[in-house]
Structure formats: C-alpha cells, structure tokens
KEGUTOR-320355 format. One record per residue (C-alpha): residue in one letter; x, y, z. Coordinates in steps of 0.02 Angstrom, whole numbers, padded with zeros to 5 digits, always signed. Layout:
AXYZ...
end
This chain:
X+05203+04858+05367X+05342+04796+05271X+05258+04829+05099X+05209+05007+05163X+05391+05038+05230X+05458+05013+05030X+05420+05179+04987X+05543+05234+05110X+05645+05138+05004X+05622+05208+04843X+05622+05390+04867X+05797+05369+04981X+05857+05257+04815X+05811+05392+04685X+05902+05537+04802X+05720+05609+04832X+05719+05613+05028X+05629+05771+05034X+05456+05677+04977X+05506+05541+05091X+05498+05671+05237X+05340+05758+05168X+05260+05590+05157X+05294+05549+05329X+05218+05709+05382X+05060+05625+05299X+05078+05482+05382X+05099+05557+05546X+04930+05683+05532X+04826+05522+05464X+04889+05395+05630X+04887+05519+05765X+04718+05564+05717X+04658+05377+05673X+04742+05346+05867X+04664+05494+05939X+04482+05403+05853X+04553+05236+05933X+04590+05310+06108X+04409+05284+06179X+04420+05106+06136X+04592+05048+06247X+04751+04950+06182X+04636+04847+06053X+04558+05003+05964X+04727+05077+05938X+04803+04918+05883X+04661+04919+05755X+04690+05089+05734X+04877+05075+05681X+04841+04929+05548X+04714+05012+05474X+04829+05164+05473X+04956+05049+05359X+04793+05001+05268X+04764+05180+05207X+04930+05223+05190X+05015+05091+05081X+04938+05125+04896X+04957+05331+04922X+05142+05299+04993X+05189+05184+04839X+05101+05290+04724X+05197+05467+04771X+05369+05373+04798X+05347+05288+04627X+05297+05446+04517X+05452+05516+04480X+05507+05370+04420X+05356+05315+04315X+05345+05149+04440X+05158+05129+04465X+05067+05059+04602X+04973+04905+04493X+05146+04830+04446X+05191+04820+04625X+05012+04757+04682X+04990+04642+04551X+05165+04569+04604X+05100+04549+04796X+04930+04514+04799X+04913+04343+04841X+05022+04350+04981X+04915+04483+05047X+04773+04372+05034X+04850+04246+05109X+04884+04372+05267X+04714+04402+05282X+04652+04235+05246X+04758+04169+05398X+04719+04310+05497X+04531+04291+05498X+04546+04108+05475X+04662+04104+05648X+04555+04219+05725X+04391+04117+05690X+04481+03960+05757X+04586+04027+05910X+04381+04105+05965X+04333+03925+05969X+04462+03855+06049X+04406+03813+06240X+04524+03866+06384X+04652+03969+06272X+04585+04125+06349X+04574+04053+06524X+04757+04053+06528X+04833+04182+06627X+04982+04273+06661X+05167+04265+06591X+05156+04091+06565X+04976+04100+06482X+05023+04238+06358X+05159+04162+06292X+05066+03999+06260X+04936+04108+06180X+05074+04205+06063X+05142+04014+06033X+04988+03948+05969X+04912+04099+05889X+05086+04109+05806X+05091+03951+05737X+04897+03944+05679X+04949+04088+05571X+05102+04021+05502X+05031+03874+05443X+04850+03976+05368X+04984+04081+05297X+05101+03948+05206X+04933+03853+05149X+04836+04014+05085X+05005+04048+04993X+05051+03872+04911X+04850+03878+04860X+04842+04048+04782X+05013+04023+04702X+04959+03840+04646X+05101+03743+04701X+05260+03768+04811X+05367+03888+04711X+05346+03995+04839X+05395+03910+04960X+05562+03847+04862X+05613+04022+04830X+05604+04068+05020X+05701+03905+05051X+05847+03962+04948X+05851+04144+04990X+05869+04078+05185X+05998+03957+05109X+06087+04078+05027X+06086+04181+05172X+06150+04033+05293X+06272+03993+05156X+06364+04167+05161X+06480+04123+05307X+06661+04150+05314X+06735+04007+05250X+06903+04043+05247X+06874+04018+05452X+06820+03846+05411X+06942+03800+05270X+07101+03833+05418X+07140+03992+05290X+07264+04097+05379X+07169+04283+05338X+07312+04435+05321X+07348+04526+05467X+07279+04716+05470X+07431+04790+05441X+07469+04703+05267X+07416+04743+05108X+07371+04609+04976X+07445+04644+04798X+07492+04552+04660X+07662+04534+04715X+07601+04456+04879X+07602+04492+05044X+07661+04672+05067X+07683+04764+05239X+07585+04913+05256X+07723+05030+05307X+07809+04979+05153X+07642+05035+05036X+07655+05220+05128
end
C-alpha cells in the first residue's frame, strides 16, 4: 500500500492532480470489480481481493504518475525490491508457521484475537527484519531506520528543556531585539 500510494505523491508534487484523479477512477473500476469477484467468498476473499487490487495497481500507478517526468518504473523497483521480498518472504513464511502452531486458532474471543494479532505480528516482524538484513547482506538497513527514528525522536523542542524563555506572541524578534508587536504596525 504504501509503495502504491507514492504515485499520489508524485503527480500532486509535479502540479498534475488531474491524472491523479483519473488514476483513481482506475483504481476504483479495477477494486470494486475485483470486490464484487471477492464477495462470494466472505471477509477473507475480499481481503485477498483488496491486496491483490494493490498488486495490479502499483507498476501501472507508478508508471502514469512518473511519465511526465521521465521517472520510470525500473528505477523505483530496482530501489525496493528486496524489501518486497522480504514482505512476502515473511508473509508466507509466518503464515506456514502460525498453520502449525497448535491451539493458536483455538483461542477465542477479544482476548484470543489479540493474542493472535500479537503473535502473528511479531512472527512477521522478525521474518521481515531477517529476510531484509539477508537480501541486503548485512544491517545497513537496519542502521538507516535506526537513525531516521532517531532523528525523528531527536526533533523535540529543546528550548523547553534548555529553561529558554520562548517570546511571547505578541513580540516580534529582530535584530534589534525584542520588539513589541504594536510597535512593528
């Protein structure tokens, strides 16, 4: 989904928003009618129904937002494709362990679901990670994720921490100083 939802991305950033909205008319037409397929087969056929939806979608969406730009759709798969077999290698690795597992789908109720979504979660997560630092041949990865999250983390305030008084709303700073914002007027 999120690689699919980039060529929203890049038709809004080169002021083309009229493709992105004739693109989503696509998009529409080809997952009403892959749900519509689906319907026969309850909440698990149109779950499948909806991924493979992104599945069809992705290379046509990047390849129509990218073309007035010259941006093909290799450069951008070439970039991603090990994490996207990573994605599937955890997926059907998970799903081949979480089959075996005994009593996971003899839990029941509130309680048992979320124990499910726990485990299943964290099955995947670790697949994921592994099928990544494997394809990618060492933990660069993994680094760069580490420092985006600590950049991120890292973008406080810290004039709140530091004791910095901040200006109040009404002043104005200059290089004279401190300047009342009646007097700028």
């Amino acid at each position: 989904m999120i690689l699919y939802y980039t060529h929203s991305w890049i038709h809004l950033s080169i002021g083309r928003p009229e493709r992105w909205f004739r693109s989503t008319i696509v998009e529409f037409a080809v997952t009403v009618t892959l749900f519509i397929l689906a319907l026969s087969h309850g909440p698990v056929g149109i779950a499948i129904a909806w991924t493979a939806s992104f599945w069809i979608l992705t290379v046509p969406a990047l390849w129509y937002a990218g073309r007035p730009i010259g941006l093909g759709v290799m450069p951008t798969l070439s970039a991603i494709w090990r994490y996207l077999a990573a994605s599937l290698l955890a997926g059907f690795g998970t799903t081949l362990i979480v089959q075996r597992m005994p009593g996971l789908e003899a839990l029941t109720g509130a309680g048992g679901a979320f124990l499910r979504i726990v485990v299943v979660s964290a099955f995947v997560g670790v697949m994921y990670v592994s099928a990544v630092i494997v394809l990618h041949g060492g933990f660069a990865p993994v680094r760069q994720i580490a420092l985006l999250v600590k950049d991120m983390v890292g973008k406080r305030d810290r004039s709140i921490d530091a004791g910095i008084k901040r200006p109040a709303a009404n002043v104005v700073i200059n290089r004279a100083g401190d300047v009342p914002l009646e007097q700028v007027r």
